[in-house]
C-alpha positions in Angstrom: -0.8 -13.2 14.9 1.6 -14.3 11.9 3.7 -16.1 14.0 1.0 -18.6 13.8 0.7 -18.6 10.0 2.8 -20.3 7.6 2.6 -17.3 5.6 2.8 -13.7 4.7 -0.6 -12.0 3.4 0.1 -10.2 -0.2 -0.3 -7.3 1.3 2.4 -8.0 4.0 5.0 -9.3 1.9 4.1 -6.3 -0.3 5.1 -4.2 2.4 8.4 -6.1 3.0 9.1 -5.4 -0.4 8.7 -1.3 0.5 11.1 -1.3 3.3 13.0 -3.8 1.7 13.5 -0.9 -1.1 13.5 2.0 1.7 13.6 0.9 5.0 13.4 3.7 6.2 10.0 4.4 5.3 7.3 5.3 7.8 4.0 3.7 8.5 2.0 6.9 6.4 4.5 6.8 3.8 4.5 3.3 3.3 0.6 3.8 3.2 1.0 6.6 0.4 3.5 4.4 -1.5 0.3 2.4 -2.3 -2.0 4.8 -2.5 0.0 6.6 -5.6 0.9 3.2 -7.0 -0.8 2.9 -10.4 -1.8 -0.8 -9.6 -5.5 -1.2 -8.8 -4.7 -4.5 -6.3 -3.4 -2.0 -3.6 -5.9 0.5 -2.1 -3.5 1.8 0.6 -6.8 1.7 3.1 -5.3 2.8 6.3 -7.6 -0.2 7.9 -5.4 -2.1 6.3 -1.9 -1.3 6.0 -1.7 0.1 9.8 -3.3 -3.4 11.2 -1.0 -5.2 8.9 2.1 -3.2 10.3 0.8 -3.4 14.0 0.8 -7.5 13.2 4.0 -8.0 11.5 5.5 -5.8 14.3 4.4 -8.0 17.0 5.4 -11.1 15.1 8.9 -9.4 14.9 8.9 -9.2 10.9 9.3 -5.8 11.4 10.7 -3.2 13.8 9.7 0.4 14.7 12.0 3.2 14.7 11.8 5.1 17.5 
């Protein structure tokens, strides 16, 4: 849980910095911003950008839209 951490991963404050730009972005597009991104540090891996957004959700970085 990141509640427990002192910090963000990369790849969760890289997704901060996605909805920070859109935040109204869902969890597929935020998964295809970094699978088109032209950097090779981001795969986009759905087993890792869903778990990282099911974690920051629960620590209440982020909320869902219903």
């Amino acid at each position: 849980m990141i509640a427990s951490r002192a910090v963000l991963t990369e790849l969760e404050g890289a997704i901060l910095g996605v909805l920070r730009r859109d935040p109204g972005l869902t969890a597929y597009k935020i998964r295809k911003t970094f699978l088109d991104s032209i950097s090779a540090e981001w795969s986009g891996s759905a087993g890792a950008v869903y778990p990282a957004l099911r974690r920051m959700e629960e620590a209440g970085y982020i909320r869902a839209g219903k």
